[in-house]
C-alpha positions as CSV (number, residue, x, y, z in Angstrom):
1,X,53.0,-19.9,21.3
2,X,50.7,-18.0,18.4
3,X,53.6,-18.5,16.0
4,X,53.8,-22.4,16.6
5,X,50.0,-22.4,16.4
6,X,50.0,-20.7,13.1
7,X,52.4,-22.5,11.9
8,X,51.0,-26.0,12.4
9,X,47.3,-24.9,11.4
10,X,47.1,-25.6,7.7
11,X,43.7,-22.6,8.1
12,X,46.3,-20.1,9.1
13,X,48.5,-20.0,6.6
14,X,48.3,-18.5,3.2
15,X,47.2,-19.3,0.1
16,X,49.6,-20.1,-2.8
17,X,49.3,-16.8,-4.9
18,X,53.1,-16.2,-6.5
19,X,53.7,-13.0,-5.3
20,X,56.3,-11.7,-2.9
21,X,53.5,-11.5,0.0
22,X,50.3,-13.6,-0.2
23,X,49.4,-12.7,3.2
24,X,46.1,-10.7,4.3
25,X,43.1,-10.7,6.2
26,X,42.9,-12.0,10.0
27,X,45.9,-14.5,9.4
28,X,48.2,-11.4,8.3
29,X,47.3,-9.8,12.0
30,X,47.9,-12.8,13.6
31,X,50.9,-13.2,12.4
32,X,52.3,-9.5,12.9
33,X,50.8,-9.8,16.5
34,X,52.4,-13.1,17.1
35,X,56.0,-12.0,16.0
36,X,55.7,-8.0,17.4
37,X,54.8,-10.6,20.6
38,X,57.9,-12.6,19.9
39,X,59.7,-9.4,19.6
40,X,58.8,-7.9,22.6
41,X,59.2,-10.7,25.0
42,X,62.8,-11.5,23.7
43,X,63.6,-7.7,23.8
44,X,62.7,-7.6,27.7
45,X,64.3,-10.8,28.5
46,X,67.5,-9.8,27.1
47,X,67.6,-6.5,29.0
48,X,66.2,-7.5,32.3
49,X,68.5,-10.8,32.4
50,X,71.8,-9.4,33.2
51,X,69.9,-6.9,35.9
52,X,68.2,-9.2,37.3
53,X,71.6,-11.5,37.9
54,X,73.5,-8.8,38.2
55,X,71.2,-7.8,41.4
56,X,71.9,-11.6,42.9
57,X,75.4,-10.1,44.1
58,X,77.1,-7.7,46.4
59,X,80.0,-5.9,44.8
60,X,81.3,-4.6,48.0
61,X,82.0,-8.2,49.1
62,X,85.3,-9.7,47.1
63,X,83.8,-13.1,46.8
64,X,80.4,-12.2,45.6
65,X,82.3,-9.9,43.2
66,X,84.4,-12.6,41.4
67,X,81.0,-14.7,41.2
68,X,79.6,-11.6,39.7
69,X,82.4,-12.0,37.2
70,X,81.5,-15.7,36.8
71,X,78.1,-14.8,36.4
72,X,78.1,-12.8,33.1
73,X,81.1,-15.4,31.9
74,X,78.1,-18.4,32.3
75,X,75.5,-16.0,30.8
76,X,77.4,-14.7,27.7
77,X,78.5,-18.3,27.0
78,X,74.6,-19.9,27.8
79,X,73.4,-17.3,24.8
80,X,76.0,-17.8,22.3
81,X,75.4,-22.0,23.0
82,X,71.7,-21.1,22.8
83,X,72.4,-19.3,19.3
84,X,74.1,-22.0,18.2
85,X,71.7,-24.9,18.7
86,X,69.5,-22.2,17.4
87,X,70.6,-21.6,13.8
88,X,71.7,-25.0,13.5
89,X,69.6,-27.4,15.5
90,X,66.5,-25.6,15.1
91,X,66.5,-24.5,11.8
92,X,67.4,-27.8,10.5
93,X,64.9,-29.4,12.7
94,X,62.5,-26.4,11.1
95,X,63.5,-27.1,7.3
96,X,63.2,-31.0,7.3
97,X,60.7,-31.5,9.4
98,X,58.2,-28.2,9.7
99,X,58.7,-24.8,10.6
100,X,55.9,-26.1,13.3
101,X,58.4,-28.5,15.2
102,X,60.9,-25.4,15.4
103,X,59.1,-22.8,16.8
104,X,57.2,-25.9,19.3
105,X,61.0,-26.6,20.3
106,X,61.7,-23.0,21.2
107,X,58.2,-22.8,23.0
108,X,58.2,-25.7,25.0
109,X,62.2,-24.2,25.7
110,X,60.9,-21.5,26.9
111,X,58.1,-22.3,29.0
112,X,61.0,-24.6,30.9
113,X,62.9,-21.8,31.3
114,X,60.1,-19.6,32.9
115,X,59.1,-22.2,35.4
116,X,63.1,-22.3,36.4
117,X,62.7,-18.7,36.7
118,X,59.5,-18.6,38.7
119,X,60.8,-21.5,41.1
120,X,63.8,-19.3,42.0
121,X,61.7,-16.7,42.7
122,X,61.7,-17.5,47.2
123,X,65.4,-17.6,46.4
124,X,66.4,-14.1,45.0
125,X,67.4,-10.7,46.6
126,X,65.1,-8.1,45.4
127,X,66.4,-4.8,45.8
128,X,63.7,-1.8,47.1
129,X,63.2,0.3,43.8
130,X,64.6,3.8,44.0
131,X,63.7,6.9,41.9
132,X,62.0,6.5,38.8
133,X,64.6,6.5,36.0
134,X,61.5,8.8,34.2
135,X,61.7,11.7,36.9
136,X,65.7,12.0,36.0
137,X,64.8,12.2,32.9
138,X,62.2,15.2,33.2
139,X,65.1,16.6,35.5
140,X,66.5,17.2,32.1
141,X,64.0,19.1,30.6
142,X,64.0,22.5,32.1
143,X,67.9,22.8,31.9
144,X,67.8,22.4,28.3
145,X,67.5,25.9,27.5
146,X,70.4,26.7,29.6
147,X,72.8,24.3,28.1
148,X,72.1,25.3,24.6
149,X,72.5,29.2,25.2
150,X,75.8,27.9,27.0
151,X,76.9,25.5,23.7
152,X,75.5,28.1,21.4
153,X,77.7,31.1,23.5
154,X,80.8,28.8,23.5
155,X,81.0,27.2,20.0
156,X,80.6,31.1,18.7
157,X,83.2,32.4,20.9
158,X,85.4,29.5,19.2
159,X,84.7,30.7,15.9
160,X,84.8,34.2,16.3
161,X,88.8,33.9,17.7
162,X,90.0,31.2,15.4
């Protein structure tokens, strides 16, 4: 929403200068905030997406595993239609008529699909949370030594014979 709000404030965006980058001041932080923003929200959507549906089925059951199946078909072919409108729809609508309009059209898009989402929410099977995925990982950390000596001790005992 900062980026359509920048964009359709004539006070927010740069002065005409004729170099490569005539931003500065508050207006260049907005901007790096509002895309690093942008960024970070897409980012988490497109890895917690397919989890998140993925989640919605039970393998073990042949039915649910076929619309598991079904599931990533409709979701692969929902983002490259949503890339398509995208890069032609969008920026089209963004070069004729204001960059403003495109990035409203992708808000207001986006707030729609969030209150889908949140409707949905009575309706989904939330799995209990196991382990931390950050406790394997310091797991790790005290073998380390051990499998180094054990790579160092076997790619030298290669060498030495060959």
């Amino acid at each position: 929403m900062l980026i359509t709000i920048q964009a359709h404030a004539k006070n927010m965006h740069p002065p005409a200068c004729g170099k490569a980058s005539c931003v500065e001041g508050g207006i260049e932080y907005m901007l790096y905030f509002s895309l690093g923003l942008l960024a970070l929200g897409s980012g988490g959507v497109r890895g917690a997406l397919p989890a998140l549906g993925a989640d919605q089925f039970n393998e073990k059951d042949p039915e649910e595993a076929r619309a598991l199946a079904s599931y990533f078909n409709w979701m692969t072919l929902s983002t490259v239609v949503g890339a398509v409108v995208g890069v032609t729809g969008i920026v089209n609508l963004s070069m004729f008529h204001g960059w403003w309009k495109g990035f409203l059209v992708s808000t207001v898009g986006t707030f729609i699909g969030f209150v889908i989402l949140a409707a949905g929410k009575p309706f989904y099977h939330l799995r209990q949370p196991g382990d931390s995925p950050l406790i394997r990982i310091a797991q790790v950390f005290p073998n380390i030594h051990s499998i180094a000596l054990s790579m160092y001790l076997i790619i030298g005992s290669v060498c030495t014979t060959a």
